[in-house]
N, C-alpha and C positions, 0 to 999 in steps of 0.2 A: 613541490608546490608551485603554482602559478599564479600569477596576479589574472583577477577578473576580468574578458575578453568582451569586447562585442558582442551579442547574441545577434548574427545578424536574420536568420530565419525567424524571429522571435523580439527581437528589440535590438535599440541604437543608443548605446550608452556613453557619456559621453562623462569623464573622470575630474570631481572637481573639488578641490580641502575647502575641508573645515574651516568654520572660522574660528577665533577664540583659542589661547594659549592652553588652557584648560583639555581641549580636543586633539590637540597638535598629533597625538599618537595613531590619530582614528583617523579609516579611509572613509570617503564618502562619494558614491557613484550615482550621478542619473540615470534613469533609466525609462525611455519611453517604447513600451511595448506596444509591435506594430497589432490592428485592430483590436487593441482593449483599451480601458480608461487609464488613462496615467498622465501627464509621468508618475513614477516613484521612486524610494531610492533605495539605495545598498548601502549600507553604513558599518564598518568594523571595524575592533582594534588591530595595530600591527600583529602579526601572529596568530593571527583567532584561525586564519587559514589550517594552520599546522594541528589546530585540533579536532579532532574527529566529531561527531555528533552519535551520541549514542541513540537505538530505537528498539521497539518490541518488534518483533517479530511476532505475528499473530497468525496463530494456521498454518506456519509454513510459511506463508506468503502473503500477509499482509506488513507492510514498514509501517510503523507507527510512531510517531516523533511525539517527544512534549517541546512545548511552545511557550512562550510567554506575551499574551499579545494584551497592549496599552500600559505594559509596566507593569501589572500587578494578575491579570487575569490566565491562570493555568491553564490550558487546551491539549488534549491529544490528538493531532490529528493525522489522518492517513495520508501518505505520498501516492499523489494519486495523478501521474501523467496522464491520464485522460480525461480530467478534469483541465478544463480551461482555466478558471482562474479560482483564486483563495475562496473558498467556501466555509460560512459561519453559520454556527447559531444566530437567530434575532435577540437573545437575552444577553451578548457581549456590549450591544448599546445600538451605535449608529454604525450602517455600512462602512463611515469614512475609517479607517484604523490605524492611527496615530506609530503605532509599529507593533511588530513581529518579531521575537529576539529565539536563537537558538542559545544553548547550551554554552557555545563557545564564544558566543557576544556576538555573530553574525547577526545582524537586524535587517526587515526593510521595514522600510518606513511610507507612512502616509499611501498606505494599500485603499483601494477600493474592493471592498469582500460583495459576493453573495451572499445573499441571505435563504436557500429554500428552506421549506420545510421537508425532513428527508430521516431515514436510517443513520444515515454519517453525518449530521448535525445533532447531534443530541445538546439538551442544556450541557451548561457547566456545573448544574446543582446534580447532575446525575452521578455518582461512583462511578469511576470507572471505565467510560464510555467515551467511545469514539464523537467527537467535537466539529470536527471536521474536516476539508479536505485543501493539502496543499496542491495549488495548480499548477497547469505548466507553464504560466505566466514565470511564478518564481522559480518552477526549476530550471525556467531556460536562463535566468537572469546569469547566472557564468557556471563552466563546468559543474558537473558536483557525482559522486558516483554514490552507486545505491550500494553497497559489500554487506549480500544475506548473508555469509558466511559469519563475518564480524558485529552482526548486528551495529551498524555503522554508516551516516552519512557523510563524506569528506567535501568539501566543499575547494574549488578551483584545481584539484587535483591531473597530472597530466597520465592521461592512460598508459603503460604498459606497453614493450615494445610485442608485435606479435600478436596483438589484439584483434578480432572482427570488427572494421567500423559498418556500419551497417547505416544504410541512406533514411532520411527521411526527410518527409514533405509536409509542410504548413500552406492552406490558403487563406485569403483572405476574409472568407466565412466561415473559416473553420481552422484557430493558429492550433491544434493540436497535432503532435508528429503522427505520421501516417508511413507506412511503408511495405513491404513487398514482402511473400513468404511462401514456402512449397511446403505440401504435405502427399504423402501420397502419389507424388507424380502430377497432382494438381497443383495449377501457381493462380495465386491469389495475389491481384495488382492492387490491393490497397487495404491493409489493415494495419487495426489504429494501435500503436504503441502504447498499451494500459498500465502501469503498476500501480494501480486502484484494481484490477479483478483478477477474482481468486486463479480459473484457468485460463488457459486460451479457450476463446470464445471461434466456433464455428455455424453458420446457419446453414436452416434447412439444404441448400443446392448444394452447398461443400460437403455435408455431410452424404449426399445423397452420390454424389463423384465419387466418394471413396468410397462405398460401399461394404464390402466383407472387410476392407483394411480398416474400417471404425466397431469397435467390439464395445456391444450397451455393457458400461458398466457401474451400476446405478442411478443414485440421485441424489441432491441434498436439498433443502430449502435456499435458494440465491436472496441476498438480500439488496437490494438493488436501491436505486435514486427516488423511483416512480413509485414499485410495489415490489412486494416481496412474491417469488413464486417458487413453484417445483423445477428445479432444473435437471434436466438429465446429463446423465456423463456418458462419454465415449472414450476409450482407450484407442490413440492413435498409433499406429508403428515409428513417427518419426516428422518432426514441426523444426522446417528448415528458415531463416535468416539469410543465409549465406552457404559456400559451403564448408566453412569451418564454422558456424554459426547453427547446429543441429542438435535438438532433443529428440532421443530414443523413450519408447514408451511413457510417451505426455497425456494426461487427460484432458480430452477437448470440450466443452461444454455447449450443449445446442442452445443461439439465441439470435435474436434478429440483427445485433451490428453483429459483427468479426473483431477480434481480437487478438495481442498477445499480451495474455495474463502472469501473473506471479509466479504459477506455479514452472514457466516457463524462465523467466529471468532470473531465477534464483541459481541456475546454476553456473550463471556469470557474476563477477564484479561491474556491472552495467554504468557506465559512464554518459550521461546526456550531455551532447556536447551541442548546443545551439547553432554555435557561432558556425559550425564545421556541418551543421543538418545532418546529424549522424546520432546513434546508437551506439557505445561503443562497447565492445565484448570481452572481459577477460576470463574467458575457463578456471574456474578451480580444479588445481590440480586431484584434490583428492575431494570427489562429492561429500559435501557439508550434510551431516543428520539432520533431516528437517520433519519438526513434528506437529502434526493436524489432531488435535484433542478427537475429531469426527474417525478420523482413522484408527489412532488407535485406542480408544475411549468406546468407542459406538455412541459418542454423544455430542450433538449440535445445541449451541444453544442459543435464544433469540441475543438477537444485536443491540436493543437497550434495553431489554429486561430478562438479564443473564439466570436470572430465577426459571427461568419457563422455558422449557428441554422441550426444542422443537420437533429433532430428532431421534431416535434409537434405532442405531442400523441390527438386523437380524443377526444373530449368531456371535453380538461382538461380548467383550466384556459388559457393557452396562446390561444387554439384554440379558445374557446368563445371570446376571443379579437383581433380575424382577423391574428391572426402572422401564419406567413408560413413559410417555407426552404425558398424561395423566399426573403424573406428578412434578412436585415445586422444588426445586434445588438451593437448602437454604444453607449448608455450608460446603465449602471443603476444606477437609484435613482444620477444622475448628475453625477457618474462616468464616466469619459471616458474608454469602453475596452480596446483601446489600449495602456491606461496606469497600468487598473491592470491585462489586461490579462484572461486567464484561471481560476487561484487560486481565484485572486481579484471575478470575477464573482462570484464563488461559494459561497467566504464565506459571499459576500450579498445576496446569492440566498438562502442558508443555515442556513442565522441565527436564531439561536432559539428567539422565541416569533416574527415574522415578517410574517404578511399573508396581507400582501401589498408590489406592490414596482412597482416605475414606471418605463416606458424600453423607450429609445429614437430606433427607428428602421429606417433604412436606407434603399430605393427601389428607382430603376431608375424612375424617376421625383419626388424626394423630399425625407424628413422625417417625421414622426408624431411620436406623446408620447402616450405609452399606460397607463392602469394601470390595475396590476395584481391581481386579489383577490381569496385568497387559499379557498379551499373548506371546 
């Protein structure tokens, strides 16, 4: 482990104790991030470095942390490097946010949050649901690596010898990382470093460069900041970083920014290293099981109202058992939705070793129980 650095692409932090005998154990760092409101601080026990933060893993590819922000209020929210800064619900109180505390007592303190209204701000009265999103304000505030593998965020960790650092740029209208990436024998000089979206994300002209090398491979409903819509998928040959930094058969998704999404990062231990304006890459040696309820389910479901089955892909499991958008998904495996929600659903829809699970489903004149069996 390493003590908290500089962000210097990102913020100028500047290391200063506590006061009070009481506090003596706890570090506590300024922190003024360049072009956002701040300052703000970093504040931890001795140690808290050394413990991991546990998260869900949603889809594969969404990280999803619990949080405790002002002392008492619960939040899920999504790690979302493309997100600028801490994004809240309006029902947590005031923008100003007295603090943010992880799992292992890492806090910052005296944050300035957004507030939109959005998909990824759900209330906190809602089961279940994604709350909001961490920015890259706090993730550049010192090292910290994303491990899909371990469902795991470690915070000031030093990366792996061996690794891909992979460059990125912040400006002054825009502190999100940005960087460089080949697909296809096309080089793309500027997309933006996501672990808030599902895939890599390509627009229309890139898609259009690669031609026969992008193979339609359906769709799902994208649920986005602005609106929600139909996204199509593309099956690409290969979404390079570097070149030891390369995904074989990635799905790209058509959309008007450019991207690299989760479904892309997962197959690293991804290190955000601020200070060093880098991405930093450790391959798993052995590709980690990563499981999409849509894949192998045939079922998507809305993002705050887990009840209402957006999707049913053709020919999957849920089709072969009569489920439709038409219908209302009121348990699984004797869960009530509306007690675990969005999250709840998945991680019975996702569990490793489970190719069964029954769904109680809800239509005008009655309910029946299905039961699901994975291919």
């Amino acid at each position: 482990m390493i003590a908290p650095r500089r962000a210097a692409a990102a913020c100028v932090a500047a290391f200063v104790a506590l006061v009070g005998p009481a506090l003596a154990d706890e570090v506590r760092v300024e922190l003024t991030p360049a072009g956002l409101a701040g300052p703000f601080y970093l504040r931890y026990p001795e140690g808290a470095l050394d413990t991991p933060v546990p998260f869900q893993l949603v889809r594969g590819v969404h990280p999803v942390v619990s949080v405790v922000v002002n002392g008492d209020v619960r939040l899920n929210l999504l790690v979302d490097s493309g997100a600028t800064v801490l994004n809240l619900n309006s029902d947590v109180g005031s923008p100003f946010i007295k603090d943010l505390c992880f799992s292992n007592g890492l806090c910052f303190e005296w944050l300035i949050a957004a507030m939109p209204q959005s998909r990824y701000t759900a209330s906190r009265d809602t089961p279940g649901a994604i709350n909001g999103l961490i920015g890259y304000n706090l993730l550049a505030a010192l090292p910290v690596s994303i491990d899909y593998e371990k469902r795991q965020l470690v915070f000031g960790r030093e990366p792996g010898a061996g690794a891909a650092r992979i460059a990125v740029e912040t400006r002054p209208d825009d502190v999100r990382p940005f960087g460089r990436a080949e697909t296809g024998g096309h080089d793309i000089e500027r997309i933006l470093f996501d672990t808030g979206s599902s895939f890599v994300r390509l627009d229309a002209d890139t898609l259009a460069a690669l031609g026969d090398a992008a193979v339609p491979a359906g769709g799902e409903i994208a649920f986005s900041m602005q609106k929600d819509e139909i996204s199509r998928l593309f099956e690409i040959t290969r979404m390079c970083l570097a070149a030891d930094a390369c995904v074989t058969g990635e799905l790209a998704q058509l959309g008007a920014w450019q991207a690299i999404g989760g479904s892309f990062w997962r197959h690293f231990r991804v290190t955000i290293d601020a200070e060093d304006s880098a991405f930093v890459l450790e391959r798993y040696e052995t590709p980690p099981n990563f499981i999409n309820a849509r894949e192998k389910w045939g079922l998507q479901l809305d993002l705050t109202d887990a009840a209402k089955i957006v999707q049913v892909d053709p020919g999957s499991p849920a089709a072969r058992a009569g489920i439709a958008v038409a219908d209302r998904l009121v348990a699984i495996d004797g869960k009530a939705i509306l007690d675990i929600g969005y999250l709840g659903a998945h991680a019975l829809l996702e569990a490793e070793g489970v190719d069964l699970v029954a769904l109680d489903l809800g239509r005008a004149g009655g309910t029946r129980n299905v039961v699901l069996i994975a291919d």
